[in-house]
C-alpha positions in Angstrom: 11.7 -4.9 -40.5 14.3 -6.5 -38.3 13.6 -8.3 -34.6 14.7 -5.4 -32.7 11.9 -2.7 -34.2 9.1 -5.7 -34.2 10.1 -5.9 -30.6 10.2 -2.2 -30.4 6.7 -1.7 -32.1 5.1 -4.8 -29.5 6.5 -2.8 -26.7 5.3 0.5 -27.8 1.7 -1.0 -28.3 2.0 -2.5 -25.1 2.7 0.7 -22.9 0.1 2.9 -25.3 -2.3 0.0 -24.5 -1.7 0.1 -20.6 -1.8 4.9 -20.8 -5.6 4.4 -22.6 -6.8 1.5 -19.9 -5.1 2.0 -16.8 -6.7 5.4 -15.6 -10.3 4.1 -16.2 -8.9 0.6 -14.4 -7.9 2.3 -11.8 -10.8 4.1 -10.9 -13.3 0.8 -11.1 -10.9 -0.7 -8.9 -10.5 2.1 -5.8 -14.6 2.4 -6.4 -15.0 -1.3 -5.9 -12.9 -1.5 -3.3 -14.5 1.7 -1.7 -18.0 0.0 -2.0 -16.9 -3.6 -0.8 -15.5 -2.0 2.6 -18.5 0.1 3.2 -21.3 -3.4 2.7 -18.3 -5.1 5.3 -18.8 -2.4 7.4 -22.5 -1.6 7.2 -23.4 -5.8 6.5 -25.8 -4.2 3.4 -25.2 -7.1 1.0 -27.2 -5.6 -1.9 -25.7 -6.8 -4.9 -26.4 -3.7 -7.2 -24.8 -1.1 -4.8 -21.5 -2.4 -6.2 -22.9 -2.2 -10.0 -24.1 1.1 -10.1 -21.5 3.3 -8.7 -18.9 1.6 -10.0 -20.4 1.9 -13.7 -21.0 5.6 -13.4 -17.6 6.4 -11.5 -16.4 4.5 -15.1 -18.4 6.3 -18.0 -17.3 9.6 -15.9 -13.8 8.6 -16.0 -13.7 8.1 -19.8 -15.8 11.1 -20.4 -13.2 13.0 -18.5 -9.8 11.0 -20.0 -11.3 10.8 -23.4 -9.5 13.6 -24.8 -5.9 12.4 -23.2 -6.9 8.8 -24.3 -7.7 10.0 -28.1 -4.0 12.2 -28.4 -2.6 8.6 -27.1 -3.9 6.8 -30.0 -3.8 9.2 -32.4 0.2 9.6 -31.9 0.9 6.2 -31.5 -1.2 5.7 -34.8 0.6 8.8 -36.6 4.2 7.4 -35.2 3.0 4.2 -37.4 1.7 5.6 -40.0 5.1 7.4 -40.3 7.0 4.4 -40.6 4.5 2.3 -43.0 5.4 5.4 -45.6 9.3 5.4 -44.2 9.1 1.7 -45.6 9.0 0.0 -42.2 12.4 1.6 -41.3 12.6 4.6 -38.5 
């Protein structure tokens, strides 16, 4: 294995990496934002009313992008397991 496919793998792994986390991210982020404006707007400081939604809005979201997130991996991890038998070459 030469620089350029080490690079090539790392860069890969890195944009497979952000497909899984960045639609779950996303949606803790736009929830937590949502939340935060309405105690600014409202002046309800409760601490838990961030928690809560933000935790369920979360396990829906991988409940719903588990079976994009598992296709993901599973190709990135048969693209690897092709070149491991190739000899590293591909």
């Amino acid at each position: 294995m030469n620089e350029s496919e080490i690079i090539d793998l790392v860069r890969q792994a890195i944009l497979v990496t952000l497909q899984v986390g960045a639609p779950v991210m996303l949606i803790g982020l736009v929830v937590g934002v949502s939340i935060a404006l309405l105690q600014a707007l409202t002046q309800v400081q409760e601490i838990t009313l961030v928690f809560v939604p933000k935790i369920i809005a979360i396990f829906l979201s991988l409940f719903f992008f588990f079976p994009t997130m598992a296709a993901i991996l599973m190709g990135f991890m048969q693209m690897l397991a092709d070149r491991i038998v190739a000899g590293g070459g591909g």
